[in-house]
C-alpha positions as YAML, in Angstrom:
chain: A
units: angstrom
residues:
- id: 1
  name: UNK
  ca: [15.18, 193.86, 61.66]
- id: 2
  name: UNK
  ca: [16.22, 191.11, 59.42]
- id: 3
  name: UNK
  ca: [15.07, 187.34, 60.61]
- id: 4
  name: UNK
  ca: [17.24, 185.46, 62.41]
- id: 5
  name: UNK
  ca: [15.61, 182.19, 61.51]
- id: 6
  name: UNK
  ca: [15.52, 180.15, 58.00]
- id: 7
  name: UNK
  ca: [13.14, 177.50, 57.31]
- id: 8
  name: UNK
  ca: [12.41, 177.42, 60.91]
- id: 9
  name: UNK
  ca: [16.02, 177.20, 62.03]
- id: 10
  name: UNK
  ca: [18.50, 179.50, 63.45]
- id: 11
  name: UNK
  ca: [20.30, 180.99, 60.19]
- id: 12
  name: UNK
  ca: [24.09, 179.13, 59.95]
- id: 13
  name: UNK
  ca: [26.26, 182.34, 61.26]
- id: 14
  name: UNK
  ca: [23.55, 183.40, 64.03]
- id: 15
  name: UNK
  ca: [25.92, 181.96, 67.03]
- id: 16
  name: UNK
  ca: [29.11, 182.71, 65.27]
- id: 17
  name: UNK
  ca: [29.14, 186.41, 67.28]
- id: 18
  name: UNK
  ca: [27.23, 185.59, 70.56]
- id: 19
  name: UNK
  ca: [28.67, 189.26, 71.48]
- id: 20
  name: UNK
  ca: [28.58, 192.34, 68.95]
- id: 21
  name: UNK
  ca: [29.80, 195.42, 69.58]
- id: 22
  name: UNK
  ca: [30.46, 198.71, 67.71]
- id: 23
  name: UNK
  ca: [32.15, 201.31, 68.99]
- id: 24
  name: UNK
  ca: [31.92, 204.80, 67.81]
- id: 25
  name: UNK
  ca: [33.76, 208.47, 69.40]
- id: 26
  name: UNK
  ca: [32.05, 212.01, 69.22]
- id: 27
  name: UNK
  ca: [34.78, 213.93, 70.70]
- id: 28
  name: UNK
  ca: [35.27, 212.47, 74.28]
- id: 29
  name: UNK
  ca: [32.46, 210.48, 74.21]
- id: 30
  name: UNK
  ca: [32.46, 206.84, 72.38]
- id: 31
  name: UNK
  ca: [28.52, 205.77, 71.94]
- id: 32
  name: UNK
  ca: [28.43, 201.66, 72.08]
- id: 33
  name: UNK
  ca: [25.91, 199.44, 71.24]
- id: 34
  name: UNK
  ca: [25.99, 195.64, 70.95]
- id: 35
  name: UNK
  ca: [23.97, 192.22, 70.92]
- id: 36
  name: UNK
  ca: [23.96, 189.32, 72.92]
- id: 37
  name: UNK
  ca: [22.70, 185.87, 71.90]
- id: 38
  name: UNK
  ca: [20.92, 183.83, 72.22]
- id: 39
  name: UNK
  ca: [18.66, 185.11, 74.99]
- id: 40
  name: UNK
  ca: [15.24, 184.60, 75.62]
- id: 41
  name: UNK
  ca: [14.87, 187.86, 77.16]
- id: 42
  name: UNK
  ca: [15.84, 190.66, 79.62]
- id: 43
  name: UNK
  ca: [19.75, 189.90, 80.73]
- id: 44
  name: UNK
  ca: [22.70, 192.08, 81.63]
- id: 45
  name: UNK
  ca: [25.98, 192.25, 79.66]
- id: 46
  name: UNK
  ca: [28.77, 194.10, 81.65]
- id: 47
  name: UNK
  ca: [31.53, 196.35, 79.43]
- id: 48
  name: UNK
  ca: [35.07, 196.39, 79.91]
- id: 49
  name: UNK
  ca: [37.29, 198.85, 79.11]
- id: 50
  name: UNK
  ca: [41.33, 199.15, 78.87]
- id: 51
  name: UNK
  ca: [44.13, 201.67, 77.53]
- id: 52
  name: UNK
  ca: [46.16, 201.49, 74.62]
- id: 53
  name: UNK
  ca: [48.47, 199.45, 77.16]
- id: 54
  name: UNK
  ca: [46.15, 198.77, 80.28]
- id: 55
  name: UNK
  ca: [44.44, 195.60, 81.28]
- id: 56
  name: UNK
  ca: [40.45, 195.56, 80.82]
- id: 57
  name: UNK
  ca: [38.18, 197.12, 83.84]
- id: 58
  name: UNK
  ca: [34.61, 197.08, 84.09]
- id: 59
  name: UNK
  ca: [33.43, 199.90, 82.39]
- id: 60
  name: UNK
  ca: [29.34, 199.41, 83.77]
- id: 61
  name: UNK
  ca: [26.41, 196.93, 83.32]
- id: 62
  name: UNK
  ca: [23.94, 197.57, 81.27]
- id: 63
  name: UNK
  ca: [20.62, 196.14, 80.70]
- id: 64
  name: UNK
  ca: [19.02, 194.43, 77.10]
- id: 65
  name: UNK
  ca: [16.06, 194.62, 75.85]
- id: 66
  name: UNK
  ca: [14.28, 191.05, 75.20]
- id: 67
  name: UNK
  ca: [16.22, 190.61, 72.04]
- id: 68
  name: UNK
  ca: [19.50, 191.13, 73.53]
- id: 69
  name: UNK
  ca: [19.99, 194.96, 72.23]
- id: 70
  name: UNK
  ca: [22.08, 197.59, 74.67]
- id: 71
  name: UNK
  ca: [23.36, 200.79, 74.16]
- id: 72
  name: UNK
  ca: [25.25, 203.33, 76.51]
- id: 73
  name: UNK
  ca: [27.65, 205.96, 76.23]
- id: 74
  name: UNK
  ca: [30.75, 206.67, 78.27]
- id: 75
  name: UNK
  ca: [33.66, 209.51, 78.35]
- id: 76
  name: UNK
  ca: [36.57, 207.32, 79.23]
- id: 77
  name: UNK
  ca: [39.74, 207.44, 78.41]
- id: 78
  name: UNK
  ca: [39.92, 204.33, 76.65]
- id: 79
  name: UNK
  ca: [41.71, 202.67, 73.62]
- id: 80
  name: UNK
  ca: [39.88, 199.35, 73.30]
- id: 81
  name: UNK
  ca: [35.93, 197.51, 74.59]
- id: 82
  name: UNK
  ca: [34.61, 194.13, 74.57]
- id: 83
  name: UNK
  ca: [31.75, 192.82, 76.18]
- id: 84
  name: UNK
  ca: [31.41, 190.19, 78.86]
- id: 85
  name: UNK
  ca: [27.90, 188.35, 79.01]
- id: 86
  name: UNK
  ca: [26.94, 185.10, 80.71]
- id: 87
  name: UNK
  ca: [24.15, 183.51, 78.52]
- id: 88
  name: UNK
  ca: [20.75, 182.31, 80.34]
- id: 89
  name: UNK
  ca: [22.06, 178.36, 80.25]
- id: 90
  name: UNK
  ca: [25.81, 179.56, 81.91]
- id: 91
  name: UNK
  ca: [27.90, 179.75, 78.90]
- id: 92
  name: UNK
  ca: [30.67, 182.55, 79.61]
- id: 93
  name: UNK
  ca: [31.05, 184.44, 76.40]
- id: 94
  name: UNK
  ca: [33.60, 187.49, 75.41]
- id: 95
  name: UNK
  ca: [33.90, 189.20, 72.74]
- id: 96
  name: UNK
  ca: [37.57, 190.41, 71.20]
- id: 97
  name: UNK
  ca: [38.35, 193.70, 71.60]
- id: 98
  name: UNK
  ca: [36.98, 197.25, 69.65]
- id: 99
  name: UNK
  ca: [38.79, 200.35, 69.41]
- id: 100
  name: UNK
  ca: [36.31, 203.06, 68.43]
- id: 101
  name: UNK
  ca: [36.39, 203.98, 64.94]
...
């Protein structure tokens, strides 16, 4: 994993994408995996998910490990994710939305 700190400070981009996500289908199942930050540990992100033409819905919760990493898979039928995560100080963060490539 590539440091996320430079001379002892967070690199310059490091909050620019508080929520990463990439989206990937295997036939009718899209694998997802995605970052949150900063956290200082174990936190829950929730997934939404929407049609080509459908408001988001909560897809499920999942769980980070104490970097912020998640992955989960889902057979959906859905056009577009994002990610929903409330950092450990409050801030409300989410992310634009992925179609699966």
């Amino acid at each position: 994993m590539r440091s996320r700190v430079f001379n002892g400070k967070p690199k310059p981009l490091y909050s620019s994408w508080p929520v990463q996500l990439s989206v990937s289908k295997h036939g009718r199942t899209f694998s997802l995996w995605g970052l949150v930050r900063p956290t200082t540990g174990v936190t829950q992100a929730t997934i939404l998910a929407a049609s080509a033409r459908g408001a988001f819905r909560v897809l499920k919760t999942v769980t980070t490990d104490n970097l912020g990493h998640w992955s989960t898979s889902a057979s959906v039928r859905a056009a577009r994710f994002r990610v929903r995560w409330i950092s450990p100080t409050g801030v409300k963060y989410e992310g634009a939305p992925i179609s699966a490539r």
